[in-house]
CHARMM-style PDB file with segment names, atoms N, HN, CA, C and O in Angstrom:
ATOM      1  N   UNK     1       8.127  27.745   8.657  1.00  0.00      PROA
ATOM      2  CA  UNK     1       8.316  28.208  10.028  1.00  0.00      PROA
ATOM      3  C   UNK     1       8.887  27.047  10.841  1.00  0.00      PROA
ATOM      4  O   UNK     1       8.319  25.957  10.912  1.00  0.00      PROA
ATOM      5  N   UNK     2      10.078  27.346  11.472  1.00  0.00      PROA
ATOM      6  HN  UNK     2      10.539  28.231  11.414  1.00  0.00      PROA
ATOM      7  CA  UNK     2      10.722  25.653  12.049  1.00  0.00      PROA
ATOM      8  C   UNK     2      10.374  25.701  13.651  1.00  0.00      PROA
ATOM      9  O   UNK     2      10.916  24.872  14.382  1.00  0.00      PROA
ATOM     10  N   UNK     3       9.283  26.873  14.312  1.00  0.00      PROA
ATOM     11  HN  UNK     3       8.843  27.546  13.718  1.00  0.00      PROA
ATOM     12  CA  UNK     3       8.756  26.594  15.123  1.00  0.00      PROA
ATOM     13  C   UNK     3       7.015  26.690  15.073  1.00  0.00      PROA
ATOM     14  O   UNK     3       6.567  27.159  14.027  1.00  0.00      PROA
ATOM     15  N   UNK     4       5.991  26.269  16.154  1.00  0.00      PROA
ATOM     16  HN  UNK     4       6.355  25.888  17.004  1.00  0.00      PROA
ATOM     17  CA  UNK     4       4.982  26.051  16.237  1.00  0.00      PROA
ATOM     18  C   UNK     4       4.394  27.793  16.755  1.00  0.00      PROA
ATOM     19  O   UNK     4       5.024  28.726  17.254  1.00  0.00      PROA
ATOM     20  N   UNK     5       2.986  27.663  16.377  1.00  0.00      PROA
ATOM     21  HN  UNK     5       2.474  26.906  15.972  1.00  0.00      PROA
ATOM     22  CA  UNK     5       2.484  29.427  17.187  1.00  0.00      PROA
ATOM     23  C   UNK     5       3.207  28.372  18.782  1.00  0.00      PROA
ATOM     24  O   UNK     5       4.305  28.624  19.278  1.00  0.00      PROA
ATOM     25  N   UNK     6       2.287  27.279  19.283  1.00  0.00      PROA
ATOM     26  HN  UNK     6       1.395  27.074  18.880  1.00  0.00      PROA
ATOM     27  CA  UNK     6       2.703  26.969  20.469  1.00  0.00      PROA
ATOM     28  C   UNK     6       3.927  27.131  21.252  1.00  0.00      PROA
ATOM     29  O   UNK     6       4.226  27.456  22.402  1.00  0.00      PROA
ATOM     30  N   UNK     7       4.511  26.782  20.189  1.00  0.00      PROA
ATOM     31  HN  UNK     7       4.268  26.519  19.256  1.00  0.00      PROA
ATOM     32  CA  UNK     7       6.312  27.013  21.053  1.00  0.00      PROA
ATOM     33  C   UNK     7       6.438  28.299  21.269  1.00  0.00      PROA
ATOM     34  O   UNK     7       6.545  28.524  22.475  1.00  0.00      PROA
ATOM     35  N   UNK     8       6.484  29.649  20.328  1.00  0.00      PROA
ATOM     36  HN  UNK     8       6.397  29.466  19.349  1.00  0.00      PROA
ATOM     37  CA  UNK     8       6.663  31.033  20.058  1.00  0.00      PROA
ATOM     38  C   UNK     8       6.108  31.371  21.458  1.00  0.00      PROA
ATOM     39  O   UNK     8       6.888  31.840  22.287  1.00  0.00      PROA
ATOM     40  N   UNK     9       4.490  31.114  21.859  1.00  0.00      PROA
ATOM     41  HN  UNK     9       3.857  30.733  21.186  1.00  0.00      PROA
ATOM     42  CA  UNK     9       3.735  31.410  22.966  1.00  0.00      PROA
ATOM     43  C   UNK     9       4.170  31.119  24.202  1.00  0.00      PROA
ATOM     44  O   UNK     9       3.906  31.980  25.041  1.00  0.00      PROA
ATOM     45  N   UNK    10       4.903  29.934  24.666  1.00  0.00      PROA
ATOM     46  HN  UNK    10       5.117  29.235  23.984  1.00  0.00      PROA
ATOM     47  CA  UNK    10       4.895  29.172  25.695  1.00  0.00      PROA
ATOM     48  C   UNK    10       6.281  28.901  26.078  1.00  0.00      PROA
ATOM     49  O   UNK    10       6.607  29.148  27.239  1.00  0.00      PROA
ATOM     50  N   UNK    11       7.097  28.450  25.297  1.00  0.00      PROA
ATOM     51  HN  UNK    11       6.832  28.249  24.354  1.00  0.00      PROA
ATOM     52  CA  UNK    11       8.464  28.105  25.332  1.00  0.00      PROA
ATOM     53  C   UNK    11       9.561  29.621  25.694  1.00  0.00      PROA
ATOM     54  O   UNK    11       9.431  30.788  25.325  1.00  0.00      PROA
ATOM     55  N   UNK    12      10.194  29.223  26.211  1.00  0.00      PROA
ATOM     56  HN  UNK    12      10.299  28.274  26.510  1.00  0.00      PROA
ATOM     57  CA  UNK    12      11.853  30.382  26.945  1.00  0.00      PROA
ATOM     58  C   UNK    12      12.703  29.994  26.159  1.00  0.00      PROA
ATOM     59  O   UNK    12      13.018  28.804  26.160  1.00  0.00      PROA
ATOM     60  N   UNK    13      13.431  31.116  25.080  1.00  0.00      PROA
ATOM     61  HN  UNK    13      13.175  32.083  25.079  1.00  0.00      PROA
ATOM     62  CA  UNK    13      14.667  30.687  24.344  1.00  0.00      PROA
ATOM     63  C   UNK    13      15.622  31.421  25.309  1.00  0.00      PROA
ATOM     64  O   UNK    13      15.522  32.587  25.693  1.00  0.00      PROA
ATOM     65  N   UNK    14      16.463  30.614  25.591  1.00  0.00      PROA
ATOM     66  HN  UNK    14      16.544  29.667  25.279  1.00  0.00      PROA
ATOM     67  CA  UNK    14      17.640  30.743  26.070  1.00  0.00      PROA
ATOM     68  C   UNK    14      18.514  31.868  25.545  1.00  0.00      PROA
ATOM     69  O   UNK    14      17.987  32.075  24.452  1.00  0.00      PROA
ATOM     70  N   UNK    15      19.482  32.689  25.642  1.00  0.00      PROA
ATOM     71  HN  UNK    15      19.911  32.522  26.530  1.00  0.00      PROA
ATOM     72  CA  UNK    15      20.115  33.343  24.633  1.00  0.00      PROA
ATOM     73  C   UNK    15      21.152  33.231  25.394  1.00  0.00      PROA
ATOM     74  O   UNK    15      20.955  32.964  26.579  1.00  0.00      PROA
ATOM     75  N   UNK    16      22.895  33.456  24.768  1.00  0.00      PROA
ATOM     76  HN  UNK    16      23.055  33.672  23.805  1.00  0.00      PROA
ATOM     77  CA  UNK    16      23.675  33.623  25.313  1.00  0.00      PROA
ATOM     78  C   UNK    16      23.980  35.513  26.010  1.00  0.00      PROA
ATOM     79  O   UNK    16      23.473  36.466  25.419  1.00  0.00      PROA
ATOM     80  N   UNK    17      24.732  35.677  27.102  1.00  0.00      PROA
ATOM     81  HN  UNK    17      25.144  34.903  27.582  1.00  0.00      PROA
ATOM     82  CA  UNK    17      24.486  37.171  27.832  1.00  0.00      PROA
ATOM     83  C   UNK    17      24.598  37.966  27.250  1.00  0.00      PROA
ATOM     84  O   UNK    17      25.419  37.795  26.349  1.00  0.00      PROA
ATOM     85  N   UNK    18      24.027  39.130  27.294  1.00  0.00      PROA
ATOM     86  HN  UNK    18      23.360  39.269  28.027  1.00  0.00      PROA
ATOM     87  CA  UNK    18      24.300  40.172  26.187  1.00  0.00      PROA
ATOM     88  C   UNK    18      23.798  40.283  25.067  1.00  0.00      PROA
ATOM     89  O   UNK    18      23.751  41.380  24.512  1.00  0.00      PROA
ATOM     90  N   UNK    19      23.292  39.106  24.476  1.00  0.00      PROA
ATOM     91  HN  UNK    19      23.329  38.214  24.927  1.00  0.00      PROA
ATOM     92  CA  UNK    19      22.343  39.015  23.310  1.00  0.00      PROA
ATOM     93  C   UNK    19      21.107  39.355  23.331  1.00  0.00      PROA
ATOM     94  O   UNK    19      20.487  39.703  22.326  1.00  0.00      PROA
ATOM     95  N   UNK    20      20.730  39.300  24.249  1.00  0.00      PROA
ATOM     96  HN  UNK    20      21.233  39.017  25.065  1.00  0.00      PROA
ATOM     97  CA  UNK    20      18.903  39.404  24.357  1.00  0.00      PROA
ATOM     98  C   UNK    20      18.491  40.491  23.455  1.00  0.00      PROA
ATOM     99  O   UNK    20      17.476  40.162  22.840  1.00  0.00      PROA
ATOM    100  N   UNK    21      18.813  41.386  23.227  1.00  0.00      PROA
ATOM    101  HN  UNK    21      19.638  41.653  23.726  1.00  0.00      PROA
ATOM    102  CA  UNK    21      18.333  42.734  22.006  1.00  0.00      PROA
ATOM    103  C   UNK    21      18.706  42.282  20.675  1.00  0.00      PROA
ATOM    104  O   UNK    21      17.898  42.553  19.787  1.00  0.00      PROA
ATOM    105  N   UNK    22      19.690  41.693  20.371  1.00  0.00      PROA
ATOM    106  HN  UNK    22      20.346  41.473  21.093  1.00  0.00      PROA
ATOM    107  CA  UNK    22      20.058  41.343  19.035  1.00  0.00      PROA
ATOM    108  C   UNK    22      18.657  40.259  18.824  1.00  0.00      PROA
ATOM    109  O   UNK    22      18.003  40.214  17.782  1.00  0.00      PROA
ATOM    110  N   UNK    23      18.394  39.462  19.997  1.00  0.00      PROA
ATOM    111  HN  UNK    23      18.925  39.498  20.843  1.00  0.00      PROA
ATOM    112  CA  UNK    23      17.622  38.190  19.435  1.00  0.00      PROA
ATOM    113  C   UNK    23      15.879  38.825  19.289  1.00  0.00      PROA
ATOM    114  O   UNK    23      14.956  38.392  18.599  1.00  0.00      PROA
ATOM    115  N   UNK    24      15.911  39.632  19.944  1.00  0.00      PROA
ATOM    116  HN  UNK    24      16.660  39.984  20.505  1.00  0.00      PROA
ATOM    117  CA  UNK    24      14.177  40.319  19.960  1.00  0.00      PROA
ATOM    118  C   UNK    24      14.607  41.223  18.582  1.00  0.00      PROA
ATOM    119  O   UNK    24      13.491  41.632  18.259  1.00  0.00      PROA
ATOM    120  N   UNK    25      15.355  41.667  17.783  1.00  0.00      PROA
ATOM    121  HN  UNK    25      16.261  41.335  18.045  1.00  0.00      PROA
ATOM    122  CA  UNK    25      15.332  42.470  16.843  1.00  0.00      PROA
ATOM    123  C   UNK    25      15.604  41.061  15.278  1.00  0.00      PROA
ATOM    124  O   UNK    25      15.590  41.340  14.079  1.00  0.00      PROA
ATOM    125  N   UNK    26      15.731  40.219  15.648  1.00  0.00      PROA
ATOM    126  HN  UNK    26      15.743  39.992  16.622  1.00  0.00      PROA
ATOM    127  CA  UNK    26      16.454  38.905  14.524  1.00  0.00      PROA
ATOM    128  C   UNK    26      14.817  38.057  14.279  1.00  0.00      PROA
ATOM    129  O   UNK    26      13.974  37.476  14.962  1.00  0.00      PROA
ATOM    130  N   UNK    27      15.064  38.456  12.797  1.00  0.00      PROA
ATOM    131  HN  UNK    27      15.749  38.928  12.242  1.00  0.00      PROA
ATOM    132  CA  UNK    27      13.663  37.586  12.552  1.00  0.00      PROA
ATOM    133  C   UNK    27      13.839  36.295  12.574  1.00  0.00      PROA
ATOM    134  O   UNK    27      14.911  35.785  12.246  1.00  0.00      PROA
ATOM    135  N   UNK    28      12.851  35.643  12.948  1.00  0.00      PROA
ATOM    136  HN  UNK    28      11.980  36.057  13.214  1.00  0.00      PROA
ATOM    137  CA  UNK    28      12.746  33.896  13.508  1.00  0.00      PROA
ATOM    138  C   UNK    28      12.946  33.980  14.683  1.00  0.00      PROA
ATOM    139  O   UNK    28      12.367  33.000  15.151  1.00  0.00      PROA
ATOM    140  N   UNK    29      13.543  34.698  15.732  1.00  0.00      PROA
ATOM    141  HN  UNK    29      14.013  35.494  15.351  1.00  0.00      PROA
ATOM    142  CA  UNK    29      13.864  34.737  16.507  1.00  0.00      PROA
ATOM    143  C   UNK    29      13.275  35.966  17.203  1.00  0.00      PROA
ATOM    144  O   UNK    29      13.603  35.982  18.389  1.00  0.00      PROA
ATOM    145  N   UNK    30      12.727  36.707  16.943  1.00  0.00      PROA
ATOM    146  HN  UNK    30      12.461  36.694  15.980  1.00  0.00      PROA
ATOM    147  CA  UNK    30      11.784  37.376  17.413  1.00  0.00      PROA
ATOM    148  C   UNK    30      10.447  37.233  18.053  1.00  0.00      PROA
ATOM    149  O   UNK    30       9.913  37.900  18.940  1.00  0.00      PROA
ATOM    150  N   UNK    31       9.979  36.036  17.276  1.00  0.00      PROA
ATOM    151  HN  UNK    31      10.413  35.494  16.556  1.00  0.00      PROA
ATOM    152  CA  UNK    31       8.571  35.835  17.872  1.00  0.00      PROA
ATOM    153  C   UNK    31       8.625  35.183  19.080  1.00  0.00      PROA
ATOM    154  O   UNK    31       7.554  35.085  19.680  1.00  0.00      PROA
ATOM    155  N   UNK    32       9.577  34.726  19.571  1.00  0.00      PROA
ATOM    156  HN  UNK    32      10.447  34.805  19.084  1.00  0.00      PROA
ATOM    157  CA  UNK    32       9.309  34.453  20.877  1.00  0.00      PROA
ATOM    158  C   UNK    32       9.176  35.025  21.828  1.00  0.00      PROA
ATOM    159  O   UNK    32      10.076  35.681  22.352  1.00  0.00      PROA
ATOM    160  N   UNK    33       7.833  34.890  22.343  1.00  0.00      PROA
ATOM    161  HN  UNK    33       7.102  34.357  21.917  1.00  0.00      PROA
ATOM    162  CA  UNK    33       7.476  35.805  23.791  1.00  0.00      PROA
ATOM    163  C   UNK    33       8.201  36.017  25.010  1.00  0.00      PROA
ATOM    164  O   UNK    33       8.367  37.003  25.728  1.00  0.00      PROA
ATOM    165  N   UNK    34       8.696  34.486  25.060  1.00  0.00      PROA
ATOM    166  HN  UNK    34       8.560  33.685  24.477  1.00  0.00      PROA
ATOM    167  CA  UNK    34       9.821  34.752  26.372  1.00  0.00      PROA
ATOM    168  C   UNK    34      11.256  34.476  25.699  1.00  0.00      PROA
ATOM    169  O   UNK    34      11.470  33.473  25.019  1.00  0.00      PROA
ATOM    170  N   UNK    35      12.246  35.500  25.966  1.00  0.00      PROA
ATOM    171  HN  UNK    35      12.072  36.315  26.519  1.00  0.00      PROA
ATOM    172  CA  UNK    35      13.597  35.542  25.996  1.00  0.00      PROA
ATOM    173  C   UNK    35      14.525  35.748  26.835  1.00  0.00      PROA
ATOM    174  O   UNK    35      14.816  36.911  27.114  1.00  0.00      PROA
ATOM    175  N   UNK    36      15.246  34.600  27.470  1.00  0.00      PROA
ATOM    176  HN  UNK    36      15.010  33.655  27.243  1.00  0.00      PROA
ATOM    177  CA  UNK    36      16.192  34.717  29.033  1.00  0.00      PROA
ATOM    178  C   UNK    36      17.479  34.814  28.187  1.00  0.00      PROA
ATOM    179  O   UNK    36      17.699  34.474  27.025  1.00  0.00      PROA
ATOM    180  N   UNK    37      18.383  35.468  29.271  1.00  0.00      PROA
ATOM    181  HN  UNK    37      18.205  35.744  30.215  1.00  0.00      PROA
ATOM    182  CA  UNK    37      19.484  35.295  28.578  1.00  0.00      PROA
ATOM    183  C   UNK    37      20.701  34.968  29.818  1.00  0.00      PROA
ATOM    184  O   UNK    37      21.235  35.686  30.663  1.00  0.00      PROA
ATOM    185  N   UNK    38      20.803  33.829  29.532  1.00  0.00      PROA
ATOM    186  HN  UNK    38      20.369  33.246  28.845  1.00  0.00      PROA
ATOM    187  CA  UNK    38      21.740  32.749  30.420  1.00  0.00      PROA
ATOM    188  C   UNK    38      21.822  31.092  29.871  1.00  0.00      PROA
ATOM    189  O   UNK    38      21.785  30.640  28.727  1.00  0.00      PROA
ATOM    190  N   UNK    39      21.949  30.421  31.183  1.00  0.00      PROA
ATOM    191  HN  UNK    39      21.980  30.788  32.113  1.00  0.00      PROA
ATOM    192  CA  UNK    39      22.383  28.682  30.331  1.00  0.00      PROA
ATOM    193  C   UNK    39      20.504  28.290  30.404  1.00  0.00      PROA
ATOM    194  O   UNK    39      20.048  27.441  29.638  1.00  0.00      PROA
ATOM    195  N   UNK    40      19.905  28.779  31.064  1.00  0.00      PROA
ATOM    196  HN  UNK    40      20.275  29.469  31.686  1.00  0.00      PROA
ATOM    197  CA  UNK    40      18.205  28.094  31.409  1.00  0.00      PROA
ATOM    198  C   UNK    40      18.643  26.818  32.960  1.00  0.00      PROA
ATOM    199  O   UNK    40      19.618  26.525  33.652  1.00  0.00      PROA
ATOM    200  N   UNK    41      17.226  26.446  32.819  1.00  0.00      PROA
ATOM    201  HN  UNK    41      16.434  26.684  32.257  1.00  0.00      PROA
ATOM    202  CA  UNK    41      17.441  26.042  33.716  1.00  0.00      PROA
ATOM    203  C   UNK    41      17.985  24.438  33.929  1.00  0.00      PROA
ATOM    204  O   UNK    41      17.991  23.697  32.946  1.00  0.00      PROA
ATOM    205  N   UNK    42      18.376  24.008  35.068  1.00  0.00      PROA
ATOM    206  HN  UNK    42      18.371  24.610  35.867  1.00  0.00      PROA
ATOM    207  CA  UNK    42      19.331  22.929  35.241  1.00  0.00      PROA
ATOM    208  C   UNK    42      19.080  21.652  35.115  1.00  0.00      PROA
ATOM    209  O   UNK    42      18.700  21.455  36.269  1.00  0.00      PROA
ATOM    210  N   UNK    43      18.997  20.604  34.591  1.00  0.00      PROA
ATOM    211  HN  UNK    43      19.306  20.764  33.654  1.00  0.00      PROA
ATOM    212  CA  UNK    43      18.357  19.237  34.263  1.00  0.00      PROA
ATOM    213  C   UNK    43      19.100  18.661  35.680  1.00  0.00      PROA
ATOM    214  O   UNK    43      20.178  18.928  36.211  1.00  0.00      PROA
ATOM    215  N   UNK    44      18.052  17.790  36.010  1.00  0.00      PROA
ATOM    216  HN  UNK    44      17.176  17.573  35.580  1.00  0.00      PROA
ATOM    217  CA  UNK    44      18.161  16.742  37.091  1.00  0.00      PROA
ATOM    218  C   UNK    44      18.622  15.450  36.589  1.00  0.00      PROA
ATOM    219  O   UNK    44      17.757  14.890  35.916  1.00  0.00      PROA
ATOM    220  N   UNK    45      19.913  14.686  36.729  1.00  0.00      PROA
ATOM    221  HN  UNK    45      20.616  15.141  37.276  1.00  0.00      PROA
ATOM    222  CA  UNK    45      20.861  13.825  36.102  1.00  0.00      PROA
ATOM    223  C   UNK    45      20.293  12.767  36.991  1.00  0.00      PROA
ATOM    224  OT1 UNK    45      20.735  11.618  36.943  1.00  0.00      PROA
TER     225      UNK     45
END
């Protein structure tokens, strides 16, 4: 498994637009609880 239960639980995978159904139906990529689909959010430089 190349993620943690923790990450699956807690962590937002990003998806690119339009994907979000392909990625909740794609195993490994399913178990994640939260799925956004955009860039996420913006790092402070």
């Amino acid at each position: 498994m190349p993620f943690s239960l923790n990450t699956f639980n807690n962590a937002t995978l990003y998806v690119p637009v339009g994907t979000k159904e392909r990625y909740k139906e794609t195993k490994g990529w399913m178990d994640f609880l939260f799925i956004e689909e955009g860039e996420g959010p913006k790092q402070n430089r």
